[in-house]
C-alpha positions in Angstrom: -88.3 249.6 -95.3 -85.0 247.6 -95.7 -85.6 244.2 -97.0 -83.0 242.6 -94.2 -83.7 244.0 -90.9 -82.9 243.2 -87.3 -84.5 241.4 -84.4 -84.1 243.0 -81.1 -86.5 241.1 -78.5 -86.9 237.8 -77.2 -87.9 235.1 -79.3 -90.8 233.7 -77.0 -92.0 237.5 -77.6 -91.9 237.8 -81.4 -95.0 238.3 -83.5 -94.1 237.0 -86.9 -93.4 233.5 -87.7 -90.1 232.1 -86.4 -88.0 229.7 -88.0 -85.3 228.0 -86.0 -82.2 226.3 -86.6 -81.9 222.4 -85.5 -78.9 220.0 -85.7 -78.2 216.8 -85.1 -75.4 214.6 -83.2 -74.1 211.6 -84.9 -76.0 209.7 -82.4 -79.2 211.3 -83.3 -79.9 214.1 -80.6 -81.3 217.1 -81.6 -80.4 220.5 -80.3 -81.8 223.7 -81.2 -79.1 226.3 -80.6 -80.4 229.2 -80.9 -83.6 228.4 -78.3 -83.3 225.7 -76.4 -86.7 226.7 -75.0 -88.0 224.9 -77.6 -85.6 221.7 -77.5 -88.1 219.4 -75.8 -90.8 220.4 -78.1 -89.1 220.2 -81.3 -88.6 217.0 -79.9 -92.0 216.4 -79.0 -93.2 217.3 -82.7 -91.3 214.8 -84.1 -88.2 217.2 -85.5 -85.3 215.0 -87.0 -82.9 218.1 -87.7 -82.3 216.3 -91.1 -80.2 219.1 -93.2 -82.1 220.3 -96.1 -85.9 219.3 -94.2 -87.6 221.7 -92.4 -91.0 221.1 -90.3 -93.9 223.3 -89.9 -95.6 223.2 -86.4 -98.0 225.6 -84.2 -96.2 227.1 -81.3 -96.2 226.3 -77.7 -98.9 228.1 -75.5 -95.7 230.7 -73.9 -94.4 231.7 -77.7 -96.7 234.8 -79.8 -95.7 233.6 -82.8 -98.5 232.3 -85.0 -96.0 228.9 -85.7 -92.4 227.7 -86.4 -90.5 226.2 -88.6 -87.2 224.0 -87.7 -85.4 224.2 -90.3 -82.5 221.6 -90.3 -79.1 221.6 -90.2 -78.0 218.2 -89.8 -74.2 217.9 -87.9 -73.6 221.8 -89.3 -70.3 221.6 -88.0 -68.9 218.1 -88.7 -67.1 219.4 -91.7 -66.4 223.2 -93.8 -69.8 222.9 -95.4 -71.7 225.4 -93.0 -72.4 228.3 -95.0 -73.9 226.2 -97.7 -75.9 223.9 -95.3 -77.3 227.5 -93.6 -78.1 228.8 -96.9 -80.6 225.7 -98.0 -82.0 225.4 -94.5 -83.2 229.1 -94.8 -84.5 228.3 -98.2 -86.4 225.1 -97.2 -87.9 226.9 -94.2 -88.9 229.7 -96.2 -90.6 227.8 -98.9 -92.4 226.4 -96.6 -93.4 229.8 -94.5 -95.3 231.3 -96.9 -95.6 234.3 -95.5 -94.8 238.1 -95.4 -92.5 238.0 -92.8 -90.0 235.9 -91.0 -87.9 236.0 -88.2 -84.4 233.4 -88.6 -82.7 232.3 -85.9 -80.1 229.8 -87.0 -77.0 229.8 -85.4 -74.6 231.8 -87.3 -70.7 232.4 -86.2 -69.5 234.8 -88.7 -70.7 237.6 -91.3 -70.3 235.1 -93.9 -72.4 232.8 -92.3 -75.2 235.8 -91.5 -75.3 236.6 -95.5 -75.5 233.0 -96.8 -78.8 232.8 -94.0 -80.3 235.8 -95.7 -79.6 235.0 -98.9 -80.9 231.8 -98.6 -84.0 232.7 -96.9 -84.7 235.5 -99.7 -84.0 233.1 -102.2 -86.6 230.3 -100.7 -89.1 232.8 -100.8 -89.8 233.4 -104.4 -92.8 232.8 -105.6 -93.7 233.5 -109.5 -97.7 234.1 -109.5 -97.7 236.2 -113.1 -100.6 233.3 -114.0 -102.2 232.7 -111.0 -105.6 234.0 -110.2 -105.1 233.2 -106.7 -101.3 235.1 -105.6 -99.6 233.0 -102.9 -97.8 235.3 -100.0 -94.6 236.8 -100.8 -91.8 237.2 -98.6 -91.3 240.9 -98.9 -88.9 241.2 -95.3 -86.6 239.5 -93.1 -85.6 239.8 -89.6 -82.5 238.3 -87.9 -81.9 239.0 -84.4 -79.4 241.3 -82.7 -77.1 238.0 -81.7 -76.3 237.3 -85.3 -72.8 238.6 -86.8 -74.0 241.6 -88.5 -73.8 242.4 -92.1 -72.1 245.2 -93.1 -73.7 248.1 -95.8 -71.8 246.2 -98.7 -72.6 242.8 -97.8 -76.3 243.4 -96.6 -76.7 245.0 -100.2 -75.2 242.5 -102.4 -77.5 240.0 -100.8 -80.7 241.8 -101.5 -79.0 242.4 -105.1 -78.5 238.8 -105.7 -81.7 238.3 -104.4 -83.3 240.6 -106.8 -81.2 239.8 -109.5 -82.2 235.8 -109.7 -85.9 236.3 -109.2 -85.9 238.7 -112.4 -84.3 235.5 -114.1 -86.5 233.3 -112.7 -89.3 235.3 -113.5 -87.9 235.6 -117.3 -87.5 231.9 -117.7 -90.7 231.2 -115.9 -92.8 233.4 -118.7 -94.7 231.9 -121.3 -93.0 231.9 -124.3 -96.4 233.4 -126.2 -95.5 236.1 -124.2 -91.4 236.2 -123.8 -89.9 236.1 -127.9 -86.7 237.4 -129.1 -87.9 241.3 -129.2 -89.6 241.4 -125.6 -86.6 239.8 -124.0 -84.5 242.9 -125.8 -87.3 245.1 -124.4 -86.6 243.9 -120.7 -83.2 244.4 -120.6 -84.0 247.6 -121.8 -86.2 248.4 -119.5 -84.4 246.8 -116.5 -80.9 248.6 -117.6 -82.9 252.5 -117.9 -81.9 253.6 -114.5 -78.6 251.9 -114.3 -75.1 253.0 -115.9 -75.4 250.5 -118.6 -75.5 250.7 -122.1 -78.1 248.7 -123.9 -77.7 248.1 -128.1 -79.9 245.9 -130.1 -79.7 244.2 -133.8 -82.6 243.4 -135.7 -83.3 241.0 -138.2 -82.5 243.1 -141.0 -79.4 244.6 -139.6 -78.1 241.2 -138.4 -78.6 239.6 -142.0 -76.9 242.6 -143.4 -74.0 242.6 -140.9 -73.7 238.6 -141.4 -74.5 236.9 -138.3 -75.1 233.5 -140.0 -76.0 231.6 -137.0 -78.3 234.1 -135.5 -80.8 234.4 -138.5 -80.0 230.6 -139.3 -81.7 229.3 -136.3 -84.3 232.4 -135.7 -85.6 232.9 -139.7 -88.3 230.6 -139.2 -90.4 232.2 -136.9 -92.3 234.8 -137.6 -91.0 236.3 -134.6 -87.6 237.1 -135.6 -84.2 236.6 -133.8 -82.2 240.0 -132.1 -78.3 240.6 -130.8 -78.6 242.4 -127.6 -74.7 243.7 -126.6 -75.5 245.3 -122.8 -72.3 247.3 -121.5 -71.4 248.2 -118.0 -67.9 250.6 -118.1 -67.3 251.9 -114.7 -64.5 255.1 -115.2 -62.3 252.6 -113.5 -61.6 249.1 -114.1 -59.1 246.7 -113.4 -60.5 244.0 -115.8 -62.8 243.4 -118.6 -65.1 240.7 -118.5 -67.1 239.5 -121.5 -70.4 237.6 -121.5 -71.8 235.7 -124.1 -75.4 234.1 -123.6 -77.9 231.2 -125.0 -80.9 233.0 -125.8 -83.5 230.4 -127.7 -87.3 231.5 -126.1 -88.4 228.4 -127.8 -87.1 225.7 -129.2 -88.9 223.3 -131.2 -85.9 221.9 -132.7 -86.7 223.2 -136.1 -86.9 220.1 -138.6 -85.2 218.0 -136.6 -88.4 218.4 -134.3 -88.2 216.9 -130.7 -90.9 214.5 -129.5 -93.8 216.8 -127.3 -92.7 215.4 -124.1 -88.9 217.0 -125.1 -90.5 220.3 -126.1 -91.8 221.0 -122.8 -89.9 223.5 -121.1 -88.3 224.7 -124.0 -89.7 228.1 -123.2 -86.4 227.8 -120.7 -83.9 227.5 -123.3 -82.9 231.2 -123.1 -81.9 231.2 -119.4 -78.1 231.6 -120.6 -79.0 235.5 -121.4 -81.3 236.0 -118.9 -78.7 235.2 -116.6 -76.0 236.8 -118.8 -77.8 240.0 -119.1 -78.9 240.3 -115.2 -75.0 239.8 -114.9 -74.8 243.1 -116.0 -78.0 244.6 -113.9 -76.2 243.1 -111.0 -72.4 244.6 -111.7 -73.8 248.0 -112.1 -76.2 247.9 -108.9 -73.1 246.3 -106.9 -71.0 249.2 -108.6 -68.2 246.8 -108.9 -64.6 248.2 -110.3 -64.9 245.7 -113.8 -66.2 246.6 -117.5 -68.6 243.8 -118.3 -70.0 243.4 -121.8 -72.8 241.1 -122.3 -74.2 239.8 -126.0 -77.1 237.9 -126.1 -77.9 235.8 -128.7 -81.8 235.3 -129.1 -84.2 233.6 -131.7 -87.0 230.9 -131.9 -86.7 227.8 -133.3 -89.2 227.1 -135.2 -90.4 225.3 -138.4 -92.1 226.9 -141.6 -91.0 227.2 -144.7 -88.3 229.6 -144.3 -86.1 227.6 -141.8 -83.4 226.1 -141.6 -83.0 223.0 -142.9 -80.7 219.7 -142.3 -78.1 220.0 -144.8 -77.8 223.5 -145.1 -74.3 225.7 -145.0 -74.5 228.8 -143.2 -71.7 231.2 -142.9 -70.9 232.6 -139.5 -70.1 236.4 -138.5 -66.5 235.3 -138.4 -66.7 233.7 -141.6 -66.5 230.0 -140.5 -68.4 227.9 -143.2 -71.0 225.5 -141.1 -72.8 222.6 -142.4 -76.2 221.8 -140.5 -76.6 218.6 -139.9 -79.0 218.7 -136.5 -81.1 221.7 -136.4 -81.9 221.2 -133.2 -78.0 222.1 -132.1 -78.9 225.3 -132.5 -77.6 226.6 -129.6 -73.9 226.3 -130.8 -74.7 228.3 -133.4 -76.1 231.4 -132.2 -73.6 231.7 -129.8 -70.6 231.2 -131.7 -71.6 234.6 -133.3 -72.0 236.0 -129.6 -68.8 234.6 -129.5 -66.9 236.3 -132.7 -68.7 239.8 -131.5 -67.6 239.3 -127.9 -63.6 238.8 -128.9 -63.5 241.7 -131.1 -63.5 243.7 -128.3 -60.4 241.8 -126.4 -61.7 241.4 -123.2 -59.6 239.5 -120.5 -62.0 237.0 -119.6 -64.8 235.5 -121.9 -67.6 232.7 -120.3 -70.3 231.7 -122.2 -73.7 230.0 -120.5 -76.0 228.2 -122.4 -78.9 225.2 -121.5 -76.7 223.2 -124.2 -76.7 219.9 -124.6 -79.3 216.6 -122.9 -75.7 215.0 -122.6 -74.4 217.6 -119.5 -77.5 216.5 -117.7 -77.0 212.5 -118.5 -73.6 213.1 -117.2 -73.4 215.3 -114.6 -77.3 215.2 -113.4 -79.5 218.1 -113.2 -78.0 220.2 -110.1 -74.3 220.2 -111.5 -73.2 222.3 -115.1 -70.5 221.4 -116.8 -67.4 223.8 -117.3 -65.1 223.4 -120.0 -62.6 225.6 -121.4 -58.8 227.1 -120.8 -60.6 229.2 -117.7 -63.1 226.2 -116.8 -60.9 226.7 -113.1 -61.5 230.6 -112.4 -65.6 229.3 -112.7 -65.3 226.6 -110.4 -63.6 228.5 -108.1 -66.2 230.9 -107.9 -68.8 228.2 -108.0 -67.2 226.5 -105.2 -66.6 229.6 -103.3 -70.6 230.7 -103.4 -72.2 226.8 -103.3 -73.4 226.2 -106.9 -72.8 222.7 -108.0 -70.3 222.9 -110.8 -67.7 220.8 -112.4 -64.7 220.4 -114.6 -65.0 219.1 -118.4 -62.0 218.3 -120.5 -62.3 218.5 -124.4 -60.3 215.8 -126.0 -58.9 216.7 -129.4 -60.1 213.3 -130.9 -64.0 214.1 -130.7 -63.1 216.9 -132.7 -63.1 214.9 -135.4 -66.8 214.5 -135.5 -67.1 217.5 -136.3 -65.4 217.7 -139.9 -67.2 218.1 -142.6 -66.6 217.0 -146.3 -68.4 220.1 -148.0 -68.0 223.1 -145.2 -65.4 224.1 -142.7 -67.1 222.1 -139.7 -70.8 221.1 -139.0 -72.9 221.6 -135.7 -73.1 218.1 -134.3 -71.7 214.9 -134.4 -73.1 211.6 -135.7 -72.4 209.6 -132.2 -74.0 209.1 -129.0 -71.0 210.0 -126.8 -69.4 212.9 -125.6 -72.1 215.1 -126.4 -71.0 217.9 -123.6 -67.5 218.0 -124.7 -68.1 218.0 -128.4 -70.5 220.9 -128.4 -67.7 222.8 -126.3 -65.6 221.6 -129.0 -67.5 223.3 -131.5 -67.5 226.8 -129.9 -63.8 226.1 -128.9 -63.7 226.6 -132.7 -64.6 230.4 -132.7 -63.0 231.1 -129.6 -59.7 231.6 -131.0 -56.9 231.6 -128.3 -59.0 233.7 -126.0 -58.7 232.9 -122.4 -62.7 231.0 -122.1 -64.8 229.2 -120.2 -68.1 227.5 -121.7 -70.3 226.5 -118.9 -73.5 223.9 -120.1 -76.4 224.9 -117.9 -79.3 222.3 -119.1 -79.4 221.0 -116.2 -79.4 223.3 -113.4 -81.0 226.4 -114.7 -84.1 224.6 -114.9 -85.7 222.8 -112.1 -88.0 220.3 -113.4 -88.8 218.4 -110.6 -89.6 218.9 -106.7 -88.2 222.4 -105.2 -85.6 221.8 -102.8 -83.1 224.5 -100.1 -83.5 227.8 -101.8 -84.3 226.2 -105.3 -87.9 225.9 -107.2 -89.5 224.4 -108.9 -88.9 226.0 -112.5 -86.4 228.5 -113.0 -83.3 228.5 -110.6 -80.9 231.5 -111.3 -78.1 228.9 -111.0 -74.9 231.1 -112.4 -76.1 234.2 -111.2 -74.0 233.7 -107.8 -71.3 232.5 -109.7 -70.5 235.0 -111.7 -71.2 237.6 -109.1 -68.5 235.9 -107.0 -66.1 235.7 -110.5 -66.4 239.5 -111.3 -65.4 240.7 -107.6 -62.5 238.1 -107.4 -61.2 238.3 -111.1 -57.8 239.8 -112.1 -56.0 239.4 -115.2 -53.8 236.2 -115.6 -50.2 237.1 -115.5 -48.8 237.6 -118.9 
């Protein structure tokens, strides 16, 4: 059974729940364009057709199904937002469905349109129960009726992909981190990747202090459970680019001796959704078949403190042989993924991003739905990020923070000694071991982790934010001009 499917009768006749699209004028009136049976009692129940609400209400006597949700749109059409403002209403109305099946009737004029409804409503209905004794409903199906611009066989399978694709990283960033470490992370993408044409090679402790990954067994050596490299390769036998992908990987971080207060250390368990979304990346190229090599590393360790860590005022060495001075164990992000980094370039690829939940300061500045993009390709990821809906935006890196970043006894050190420019500054840093590599660092603290009230397609806990994005930057990417 397809997970999209199609709707064939009349509304007033349909079985499963219904959820229907309302807007609003700019003097207030509601409309509901899809039924406008149901326009006086949408009224009646007190709908304001608010985009990004949705209402829950039994159905009239002349309707079979058991209720409906309006799901609002708010003046859909007063500007080019539409496909975006489709996509969270399906999400809200979903979320609040809770059920197995839905039928969505919001009024859609193109294919485009059709696929961000889907997507959305798929999205809204995640539900991560791995704890729970009592499982809420999943939404396993969706139906949209005949009227609806249809989705072609590409389109209608990139949206269940997607859809897939971001509740694996949800679910991964969701998981407790007693149970989610360095090793079973490796393991999943293992697992995930065994029916797929990708290629899956990991580095242990041992081989990663032999083959000098400084920054990886820096940050992971005090843990008991120790830190792995994870390179994942999709190589179709035709490409036209290749795309390398370099993610943050830290299943806890405690912060090592610079150890954050217990309030900070909850949700650290998140702090690897950089290579959960790097590494389903991959999963979701090969499943799409799309005509790009993609090469994913991700960098994964624990912080933690014993008496083998890392401490404040250490030098490391990193793979590429860049002499680093700790002065902030808990920026260790930086440093596990500049040797993600230094791997990544050896292979020339056309196009490097890096994702990582980096720095409290992109989430001071830019709030917790936007990430930060910095880099000499920080424009070919907002595009994308633009072009699919995820909040994203521009960074600069001025030369002069740089200087916060010298160091009187090693070649650099992880972190600065001010307050400001603390996005920047860490892009700075890996700026260092990018070389002249065409790159874009994208800061994810923010938005990969939702820490407060779920909201559209997004909840509460892990997002998936990037996963869309880079989607969107794989199909569109070709190789700048030389």
């Amino acid at each position: 059974m397809s997970i999209i499917d199609t709707y064939s009768g009349s509304l007033s006749d349909c079985t499963s729940p219904l959820i229907l699209g309302v807007s609003v004028d700019k003097d207030g009136h509601i409309a509901v364009p899809t039924c406008p049976a149901l326009q006086d009692f949408a009224r009646s129940a007190g709908v304001k057709g608010k985009a990004g609400e949705a209402w829950r209400t039994p159905t009239p006597h002349n309707f079979q199904a058991p209720f409906v949700i309006f799901a609002g749109l708010g003046d859909l059409y007063a500007d080019c937002g539409a496909t975006e403002v489709l996509r969270e209403a399906a999400g809200a109305a979903t979320r609040l469905a809770e059920a197995k099946e839905v039928v969505l009737s919001l009024p859609a004029r193109s294919r485009e349109e059709t696929a961000a409804i889907a997507e959305g409503a798929l999205l809204g209905g995640y539900r991560f129960d791995k704890y729970l004794t009592k499982k809420p409903q999943r939404l396993e199906r969706i139906l949209l009726p005949s009227e609806a611009p249809a989705l072609d066989a590409y389109t209608r399978n990139r949206v269940e992909v997607i859809a897939k694709t971001v509740a694996d990283i949800r679910d991964l960033v969701n998981t407790s981190p007693s149970a989610l470490y360095p090793e079973t992370l490796a393991k999943w993408m293992e697992s995930a990747a065994k029916n797929l044409p990708v290629k899956v090679k990991i580095w242990n402790y041992a081989a990663l202090k032999a083959e000098g990954f400084g920054g990886i067994v820096a940050v992971g050596r005090g843990s008991k459970r120790k830190p792995v490299l994870v390179k994942m390769t999709y190589e179709p036998a035709e490409y036209r680019a290749h795309i390398a992908l370099v993610g943050k990987g830290i299943t806890f971080d405690s912060g090592g001796y610079a150890l954050k207060p217990p309030s900070s250390m909850v949700t650290m368990k998140a702090d690897m959704t950089g290579a959960a979304t790097m590494g389903n990346t991959v999963l979701a190229a090969a499943r799409l078949q799309l005509p790009v090599k993609v090469t994913a590393w991700l960098t994964c360790a624990e912080n933690m403190v014993s008496g083998g860590a890392t401490r404040n005022d250490d030098i490391i060495i990193m793979k590429d042989g860049t002499s680093v001075e700790v002065n902030n164990t808990d920026a260790e992000g930086r440093l596990v993924m500049a040797d993600g980094i230094a791997m990544a370039l050896a292979q020339k690829p056309d196009l490097l991003v890096d994702m990582a939940t980096l720095t409290g300061a992109q989430v001071v500045a830019l709030g917790s739905r936007t990430a930060g993009v910095m880099g000499s390709a920080k424009d070919e990821y907002f595009a994308a990020a633009k072009r699919v809906g995820e909040l994203a935006w521009p960074c600069p890196l001025p030369e002069h923070l740089a200087e916060d970043l010298k160091s009187e006894v090693a070649d650099m050190r992880n972190s600065g000694t001010k307050r400001e420019g603390g996005m920047p500054l860490a892009g700075l840093f890996l700026r260092h071991f990018t070389k002249d590599a065409y790159w874009a660092h994208v800061d994810i603290a923010g938005p990969g982790f939702n820490s407060g009230s779920a909201w559209g397609c997004t909840p509460k806990g892990g997002t998936g934010y990037g996963l869309r994005t880079l989607v969107d930057l794989l199909e569109n990417f070709r190789k700048p001009s030389a």
